[in-house]
C-alpha positions as CSV (number, residue, x, y, z in Angstrom):
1,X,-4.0,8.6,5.1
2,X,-6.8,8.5,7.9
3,X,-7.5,4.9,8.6
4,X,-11.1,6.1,8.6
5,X,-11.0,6.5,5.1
6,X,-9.7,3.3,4.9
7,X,-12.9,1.2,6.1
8,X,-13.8,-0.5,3.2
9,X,-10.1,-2.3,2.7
10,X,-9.7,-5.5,4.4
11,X,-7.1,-5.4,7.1
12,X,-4.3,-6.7,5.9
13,X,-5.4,-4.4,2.9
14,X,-4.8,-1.5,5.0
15,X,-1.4,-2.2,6.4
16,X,-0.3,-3.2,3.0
17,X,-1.4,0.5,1.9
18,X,0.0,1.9,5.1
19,X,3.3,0.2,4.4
20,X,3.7,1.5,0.8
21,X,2.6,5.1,1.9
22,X,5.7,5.0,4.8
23,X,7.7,3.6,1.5
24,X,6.5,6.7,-0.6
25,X,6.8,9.2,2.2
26,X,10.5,8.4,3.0
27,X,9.8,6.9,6.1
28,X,11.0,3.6,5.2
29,X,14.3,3.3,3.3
30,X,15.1,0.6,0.7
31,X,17.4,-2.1,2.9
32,X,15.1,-1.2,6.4
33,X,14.4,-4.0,8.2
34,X,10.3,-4.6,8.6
35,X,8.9,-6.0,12.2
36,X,8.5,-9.6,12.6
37,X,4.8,-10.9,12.0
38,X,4.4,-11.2,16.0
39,X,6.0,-7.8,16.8
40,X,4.2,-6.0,14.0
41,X,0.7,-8.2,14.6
42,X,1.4,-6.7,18.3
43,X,1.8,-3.0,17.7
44,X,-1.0,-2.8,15.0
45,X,-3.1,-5.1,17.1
46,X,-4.4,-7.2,14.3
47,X,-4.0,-11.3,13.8
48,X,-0.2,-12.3,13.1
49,X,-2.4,-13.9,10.3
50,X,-3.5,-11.0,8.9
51,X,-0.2,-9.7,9.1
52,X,1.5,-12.8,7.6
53,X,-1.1,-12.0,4.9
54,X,0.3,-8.3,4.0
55,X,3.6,-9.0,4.3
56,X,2.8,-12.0,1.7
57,X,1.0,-9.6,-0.3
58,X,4.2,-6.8,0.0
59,X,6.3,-9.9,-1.2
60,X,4.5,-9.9,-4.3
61,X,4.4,-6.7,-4.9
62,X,7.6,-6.6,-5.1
63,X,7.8,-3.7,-1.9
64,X,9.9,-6.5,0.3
65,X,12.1,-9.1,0.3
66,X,11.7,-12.2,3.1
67,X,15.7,-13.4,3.5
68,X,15.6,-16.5,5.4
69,X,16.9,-16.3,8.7
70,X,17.0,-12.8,8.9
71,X,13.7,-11.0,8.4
72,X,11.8,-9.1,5.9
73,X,13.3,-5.7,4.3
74,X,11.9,-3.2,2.2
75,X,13.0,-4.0,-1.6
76,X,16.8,-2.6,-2.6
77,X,14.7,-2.0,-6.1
78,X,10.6,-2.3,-6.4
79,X,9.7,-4.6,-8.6
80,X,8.9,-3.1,-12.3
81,X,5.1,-3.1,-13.3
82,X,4.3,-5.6,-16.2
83,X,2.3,-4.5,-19.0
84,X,-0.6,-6.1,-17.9
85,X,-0.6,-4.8,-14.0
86,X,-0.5,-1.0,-15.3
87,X,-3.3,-2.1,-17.4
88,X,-5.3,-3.3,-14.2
89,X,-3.9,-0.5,-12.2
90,X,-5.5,2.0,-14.9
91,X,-8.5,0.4,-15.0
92,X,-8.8,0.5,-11.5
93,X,-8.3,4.2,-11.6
94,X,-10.8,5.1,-14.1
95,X,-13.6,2.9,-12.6
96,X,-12.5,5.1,-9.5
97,X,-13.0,8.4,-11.6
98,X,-15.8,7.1,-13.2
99,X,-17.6,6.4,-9.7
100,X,-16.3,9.9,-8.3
101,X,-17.6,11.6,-11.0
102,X,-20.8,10.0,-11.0
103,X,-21.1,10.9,-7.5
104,X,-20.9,14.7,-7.7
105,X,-17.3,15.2,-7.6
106,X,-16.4,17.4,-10.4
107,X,-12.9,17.3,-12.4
108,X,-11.2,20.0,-10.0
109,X,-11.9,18.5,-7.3
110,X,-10.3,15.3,-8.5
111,X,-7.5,17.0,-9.3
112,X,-6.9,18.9,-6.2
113,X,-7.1,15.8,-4.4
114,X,-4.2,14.2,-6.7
115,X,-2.3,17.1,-6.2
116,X,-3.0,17.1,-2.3
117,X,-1.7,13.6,-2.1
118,X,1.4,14.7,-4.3
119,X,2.1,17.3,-1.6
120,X,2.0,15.2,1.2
């Protein structure tokens, strides 16, 4: 994903997404052992806040687990979805569509952009 496209996320919004992306592409494994907050804050160059933040956020998500003492790792199993999130989540998506579509961006356009991100 270009972090360009990314602008309107909050930081720790960003590596969040960035995280999940390196989950969906394969390039991190279930069991994989994240950075610490320092390390990671260092090599993204953003506030160990804002990457205490993420990581908090990834934690609820579900995406990692924090085992005390030894570090954060990306979840064995993700979390299941409630009801309710997959509601929101859907929602989320059509108001997306709904503002694409108002923009100009017609159906197959939308759809060779969900197929584009399918691909890789």
């Amino acid at each position: 994903m270009d972090p360009a496209e990314l602008g309107h996320l909050a930081y720790y919004e960003r590596l969040v997404l960035k995280i999940k992306e390196q989950i969906v592409r394969g390039v991190l494994q279930p069991g994989d052992k994240l950075p610490s907050v320092r390390d990671m804050a260092r090599s993204e160059q953003l506030n160990p806040n804002t990457v205490a933040k993420a990581y908090k956020q990834l934690e609820l998500d579900g995406v990692m687990e924090v085992q005390p003492g030894r570090g954060s790792f990306i979840a064995q199993r993700p979390r299941k979805m409630s009801q309710t999130e997959k509601v929101e989540l859907k929602n989320r998506f059509d108001a997306l569509v709904v503002t694409a579509t108002a923009q100009g961006v017609d159906e197959a356009t939308l759809k060779t952009w969900l197929a584009a991100h399918f691909e890789g």
